[in-house]
N, C-alpha and C positions, 0 to 999 in steps of 0.2 A: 648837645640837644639837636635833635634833628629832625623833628615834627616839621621845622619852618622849607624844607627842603621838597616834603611830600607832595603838599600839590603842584608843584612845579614837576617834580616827576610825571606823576599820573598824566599830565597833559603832555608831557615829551611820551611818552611809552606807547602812543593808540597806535603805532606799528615797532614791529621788532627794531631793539637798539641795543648798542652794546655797552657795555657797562663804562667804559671810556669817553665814547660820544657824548653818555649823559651826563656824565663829571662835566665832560665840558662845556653843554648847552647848559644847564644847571649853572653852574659855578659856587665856589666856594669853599670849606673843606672837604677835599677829596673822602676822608675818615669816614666824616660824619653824612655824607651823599651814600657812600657804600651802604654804612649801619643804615639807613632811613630806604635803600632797597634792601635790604636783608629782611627789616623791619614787617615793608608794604609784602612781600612776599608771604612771611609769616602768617600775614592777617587776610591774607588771600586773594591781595589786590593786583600784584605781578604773577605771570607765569614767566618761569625759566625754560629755555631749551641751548643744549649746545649747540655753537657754532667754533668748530675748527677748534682752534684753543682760548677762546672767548664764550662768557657766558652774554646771551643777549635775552634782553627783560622783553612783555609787554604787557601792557594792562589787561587786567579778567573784565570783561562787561559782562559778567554771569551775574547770577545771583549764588550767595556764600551757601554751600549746601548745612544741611544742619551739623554733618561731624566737623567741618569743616572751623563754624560755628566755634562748638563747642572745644575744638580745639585752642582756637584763637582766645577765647574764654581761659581756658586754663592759664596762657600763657599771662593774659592780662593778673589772672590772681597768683599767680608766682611771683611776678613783680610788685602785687600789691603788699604780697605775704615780706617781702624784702623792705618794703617802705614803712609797714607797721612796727618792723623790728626797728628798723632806725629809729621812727618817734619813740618807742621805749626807751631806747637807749640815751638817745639827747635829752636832757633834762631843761635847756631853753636854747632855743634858736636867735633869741635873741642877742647882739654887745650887751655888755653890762651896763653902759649910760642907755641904752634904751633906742640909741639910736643908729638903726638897720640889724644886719642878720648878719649871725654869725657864720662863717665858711663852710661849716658842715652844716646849719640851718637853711643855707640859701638852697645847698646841692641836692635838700633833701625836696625843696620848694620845685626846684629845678623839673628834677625827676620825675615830683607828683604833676606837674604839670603837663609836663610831655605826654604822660600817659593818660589824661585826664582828654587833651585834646584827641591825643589818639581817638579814643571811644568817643568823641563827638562827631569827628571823622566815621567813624563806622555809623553813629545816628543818622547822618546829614546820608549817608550811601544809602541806607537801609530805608528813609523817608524818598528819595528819589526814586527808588526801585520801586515803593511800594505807588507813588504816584504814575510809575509807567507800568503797574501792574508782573513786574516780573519776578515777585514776592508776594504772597496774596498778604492782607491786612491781620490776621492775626498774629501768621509770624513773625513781621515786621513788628507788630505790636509788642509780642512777648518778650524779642532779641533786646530794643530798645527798653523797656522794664529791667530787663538784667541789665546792660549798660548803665542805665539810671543809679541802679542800686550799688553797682558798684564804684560808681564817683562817687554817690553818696555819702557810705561807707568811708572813705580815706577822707574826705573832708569830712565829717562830723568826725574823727577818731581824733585828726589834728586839731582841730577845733577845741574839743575836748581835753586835749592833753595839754593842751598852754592857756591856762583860762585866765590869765592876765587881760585887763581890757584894752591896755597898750599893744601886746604878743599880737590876738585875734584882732583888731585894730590893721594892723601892719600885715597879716598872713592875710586878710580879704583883699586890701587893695593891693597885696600882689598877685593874685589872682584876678583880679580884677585890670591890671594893666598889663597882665600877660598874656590875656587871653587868644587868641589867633584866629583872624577871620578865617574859617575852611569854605575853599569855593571847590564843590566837587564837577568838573565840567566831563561829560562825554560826549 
């Protein structure tokens, strides 16, 4: 998981650094610091540029153009399209006494989670943009509506597919204690 990594980055990145530096101000797993800049990049929050034989990051203070957008969009339902499969295929996330999640139920929790903060991470960008105005309000409007819908979506599908009152019971409060305060600073 590497959501917990991101804002930490974003605030080391407001001038160029190299991918090493940041492992190191960061700390942590080195893996999982990489994946969560591969990540922010993806989503249009890092620019890349070479240096020598180093790649060096730094935050975009733009605003996300629309392909850009819609880019970041695809990738988010690629991954959701992967998560949906998995809930078909596990028939309970549940142990069999009922009590906690099973290894491939947790990883599935896992996953959906990360990406669920992600796109809140994007709401929280896209509501501060639109309060300094460098997005006008309807597009901020619209982006967040799709966001919406797409959390939405993976939580109602899961929800749905383990209708146990124990299952849904135990899948909300772990949503609910995994949540991750996002502080977007620039």
């Amino acid at each position: 998981m590497t959501t917990h990594y991101d804002d930490k980055i974003l605030n080391l990145t407001s001038n160029w650094r190299a991918t090493n530096d940041i492992v190191r101000k960061v700390g942590g797993d080195k893996t999982g610091i990489i994946q969560a800049l591969k990540r922010l990049l993806e989503m249009g929050y890092l620019e890349t540029k070479p240096d020598t034989n180093k790649i060096v990051y730094k935050r975009k203070d733009t605003a996300q153009s629309e392909f850009d957008f819609i880019k970041m969009m695809e990738i988010f339902e690629m991954n959701q399209k992967t998560e949906l499969n998995v809930i078909k295929q596990i028939p309970t996330i549940m142990m069999k006494d009922g009590k906690g999640f099973r290894k491939k139920g947790l990883e599935l929790l896992e996953h959906i989670q990360e990406e669920i903060n992600r796109a809140y991470m994007v709401i929280i960008r896209l509501d501060y943009q639109q309060k300094l105005e460098i997005i006008p309000y309807k597009i901020a409007k619209d982006r967040k509506e799709k966001l919406d819908k797409y959390i939405q979506k993976i939580m109602s599908t899961i929800l749905n597919k383990y209708q146990e009152k124990k299952t849904r019971t135990s899948i909300q409060e772990y949503f609910q204690s995994h949540t991750i305060k996002l502080e977007f600073k620039i």
